[in-house]
N, C-alpha and C positions, 0 to 999 in steps of 0.2 A: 561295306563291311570288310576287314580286314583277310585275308585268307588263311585258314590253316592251314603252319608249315610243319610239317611231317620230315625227320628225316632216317635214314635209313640204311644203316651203318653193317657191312660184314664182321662178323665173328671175328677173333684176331689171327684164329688161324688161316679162314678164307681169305684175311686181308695179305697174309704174307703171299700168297697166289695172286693174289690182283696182282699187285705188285711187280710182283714176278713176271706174268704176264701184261703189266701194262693195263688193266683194267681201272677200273674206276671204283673204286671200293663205295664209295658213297653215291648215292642217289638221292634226291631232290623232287618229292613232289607237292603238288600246290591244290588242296583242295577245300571246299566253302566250310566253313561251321560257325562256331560259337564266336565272336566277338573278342579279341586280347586274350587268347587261348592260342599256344602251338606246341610241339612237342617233339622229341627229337627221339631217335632210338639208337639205344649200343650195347653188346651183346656183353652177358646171356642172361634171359628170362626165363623163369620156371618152368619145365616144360617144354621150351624151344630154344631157337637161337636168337629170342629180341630181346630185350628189355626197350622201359619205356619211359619217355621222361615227360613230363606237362611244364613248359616255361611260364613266367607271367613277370611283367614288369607294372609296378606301381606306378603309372605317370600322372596321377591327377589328383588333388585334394581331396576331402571329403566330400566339398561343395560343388568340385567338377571343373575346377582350375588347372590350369598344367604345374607341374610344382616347378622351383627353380633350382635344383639338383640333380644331378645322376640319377634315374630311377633305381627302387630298391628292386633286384632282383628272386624273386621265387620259385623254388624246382621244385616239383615231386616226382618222386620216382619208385609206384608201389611195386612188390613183391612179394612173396609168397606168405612172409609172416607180419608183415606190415609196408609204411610208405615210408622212405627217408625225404627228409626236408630239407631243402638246402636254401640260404640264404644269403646275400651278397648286394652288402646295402654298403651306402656313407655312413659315418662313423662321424657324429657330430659332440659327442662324451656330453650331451646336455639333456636332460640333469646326469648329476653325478651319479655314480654306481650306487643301485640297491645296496645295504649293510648285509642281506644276506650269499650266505655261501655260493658260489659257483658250483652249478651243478647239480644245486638241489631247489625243491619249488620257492618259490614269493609271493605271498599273497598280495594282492592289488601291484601289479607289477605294470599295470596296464600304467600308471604314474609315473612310469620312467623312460627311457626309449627302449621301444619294443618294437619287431615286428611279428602281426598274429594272422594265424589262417583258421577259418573256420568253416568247416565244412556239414551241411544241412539234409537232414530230410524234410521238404516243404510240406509233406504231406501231416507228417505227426510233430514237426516243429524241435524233433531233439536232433541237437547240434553238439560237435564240436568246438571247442574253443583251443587252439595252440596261441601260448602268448613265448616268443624268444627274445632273451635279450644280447646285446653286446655285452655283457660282461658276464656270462655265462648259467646265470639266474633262469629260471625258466614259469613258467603256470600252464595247467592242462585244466580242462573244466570242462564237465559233462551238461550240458542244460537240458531238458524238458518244459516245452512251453519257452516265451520271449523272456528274456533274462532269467530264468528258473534254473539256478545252479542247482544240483541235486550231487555230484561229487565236483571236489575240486584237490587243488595240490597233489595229481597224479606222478608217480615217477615216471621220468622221461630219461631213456639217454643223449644227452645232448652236452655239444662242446661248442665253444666260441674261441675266434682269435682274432686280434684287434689288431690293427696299423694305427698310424696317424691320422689316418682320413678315409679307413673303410674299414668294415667287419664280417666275416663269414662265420656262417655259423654250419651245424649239420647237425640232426633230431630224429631220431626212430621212433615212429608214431605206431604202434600194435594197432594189427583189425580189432583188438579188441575194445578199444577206444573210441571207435566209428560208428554212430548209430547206423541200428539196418537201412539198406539202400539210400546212400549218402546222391541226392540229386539238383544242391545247388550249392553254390562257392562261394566265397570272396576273400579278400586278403588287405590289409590293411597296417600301415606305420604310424610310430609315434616319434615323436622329436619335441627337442624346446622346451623352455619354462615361462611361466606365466603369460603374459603378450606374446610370446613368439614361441609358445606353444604351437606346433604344427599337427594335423589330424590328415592320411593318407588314404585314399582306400584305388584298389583294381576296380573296383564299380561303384563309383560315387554317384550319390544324390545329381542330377543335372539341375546345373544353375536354374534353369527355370521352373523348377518342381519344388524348389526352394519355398519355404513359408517366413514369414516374418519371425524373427527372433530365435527361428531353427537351431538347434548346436549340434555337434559331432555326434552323432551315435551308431556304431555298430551293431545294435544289434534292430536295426530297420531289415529285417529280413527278406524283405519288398524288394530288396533294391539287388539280391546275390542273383546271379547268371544261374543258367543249365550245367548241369558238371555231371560226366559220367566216366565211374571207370572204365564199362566196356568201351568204352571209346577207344582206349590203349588196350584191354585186353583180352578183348574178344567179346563175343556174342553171347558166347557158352559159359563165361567165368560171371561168379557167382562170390558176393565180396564174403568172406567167411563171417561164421556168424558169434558174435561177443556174448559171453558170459557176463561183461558188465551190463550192458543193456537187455538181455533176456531172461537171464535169472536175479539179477539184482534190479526191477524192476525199478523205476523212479516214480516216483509221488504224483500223480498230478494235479 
């Protein structure tokens, strides 16, 4: 199992003393967890001197292939009032851009090239859905129960900018968007049209758990890892708690 890599970055003013002194501003430590999970730190966190980031690269099909690209890169990095998303994938323009606006939602956007994070409570099944696209389109979706959208087309702040052969994005996800204690993950790309339609995920279905005549699907819940925030932010932190999921109760 892979190690978690943790890193661990001075403040920029303690950096100008390392420096100064010849120190080592950075440190490097290596210790067991979750499975294609690491995370890097650089200051300042709410509260202290950390901030905290979770990396994750997409390297396997949905089916549990290695893909034949550049992995798609995903950061989060939460904070006081939410987590920013960062994004840093290939840039294959296939299909062509959604008709709507940049910068404001698309429904079924999952039809175009996307990448989406969705972050789960296992226990009551309400999840997260972030869908981003390259061309600056976005979708947010609240679900209750396995595919049980109960809001969608959320505003998000989010920008995209495109090269010839890659795209970054960066998304500000509100706590209040997160169902309570958010404890498992995944993340997942889209690409291609028809035959060469491509389906991505950070924790794919493994080949051999495969069933006859299978297709992509996201929302196998089955298959998302352990995800914790206190993981990054202590023992004591407590994710705040959403007026969208507590008083606007969802159906179920």
């Amino acid at each position: 199992m892979p190690p978690y890599l943790c890193y661990l970055t001075l403040p920029d003013w303690e950096n100008s003393l390392a420096k100064a002194d010849g120190w080592k501003a950075r440190r490097f430590l290596r210790l067991r967890s979750e499975p294609r999970l690491a995370s890097s730190e650089s200051a300042p966190k709410a509260g202290g001197f950390w901030s905290l980031q979770m990396d994750f690269k997409i390297e396997h099909t949905w089916d549990g292939f290695p893909v034949k690209h550049e992995p798609v890169f995903v950061r989060l990095n939460p904070g006081d009032r939410g987590v920013m998303m960062e994004v840093s994938a290939p840039f294959f323009n296939d299909p062509p851009a959604p008709l709507g606006e940049p910068g404001k939602p698309f429904n079924e956007l999952w039809d175009y090239e996307v990448v989406e994070a969705f972050f789960l409570n296992d226990i009551t099944e309400q999840y997260l859905e972030v869908e981003l696209c390259p061309h600056g389109q976005h979708l947010v979706l609240l679900l209750s129960g396995k595919r049980n959208v109960w809001k969608q087309e959320l505003d998000l702040s989010f920008k995209a900018s495109r090269g010839e052969t890659k795209w970054e994005g960066r998304a500000y996800l509100p706590w209040s968007y997160f169902p309570p204690n958010v404890t498992k993950f995944n993340s997942f790309a889209i690409h291609g049209s028809k035959d060469k339609r491509s389906y991505e995920a950070l924790y794919p279905v493994l080949p051999h758990e495969l069933q006859q005549g299978q297709k992509p699907d996201f929302h196998h819940l089955e298959y998302f890892k352990p995800f914790n925030f206190n993981t990054l932010l202590g023992e004591e932190w407590k994710q705040p708690e959403s007026d969208l999921w507590l008083i606007e109760k969802p159906d179920v």
